[in-house]
Phi, psi and omega in degrees: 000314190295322187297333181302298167322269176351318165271335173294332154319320207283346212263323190297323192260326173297330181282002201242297173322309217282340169288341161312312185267347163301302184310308166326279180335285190315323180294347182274340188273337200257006144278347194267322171316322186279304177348305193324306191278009156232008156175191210265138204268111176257099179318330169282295158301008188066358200240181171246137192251346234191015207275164163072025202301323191300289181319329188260011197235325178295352163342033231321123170077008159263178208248147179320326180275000201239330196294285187326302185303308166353279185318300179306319172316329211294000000 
């Protein structure tokens, strides 16, 4: 009997981790989305490499090469 209980604990709390770590997933994915939707999202590093391209490119006098360089500091 005690062994039974036990493993059903044991079954009860692994099945508990694993909606822990679903969840986890999903939150990371609907953060990587909103990132997505406010700038350009770079899959390799995980980040936004690029948010706000408009504003900085609308600039009076900046030059295409100083946007880059921007960007790459980002």
């Amino acid at each position: 009997m005690l062994l039974e209980e036990e493993e059903k604990k044991e079954e009860e709390e692994e099945e508990e981790e694993e909606e822990e770590e679903e969840e986890e997933e999903e939150e990371e994915e609907e953060k990587k989305e909103e990132e997505e939707a406010r700038g350009v999202y770079d899959r390799e590093r995980g980040r936004v490499v690029a948010s706000g391209w408009v504003e900085v490119s609308s600039l009076v006098g900046v030059t295409s090469d100083f946007i880059r360089f921007v960007l790459k500091e980002i």
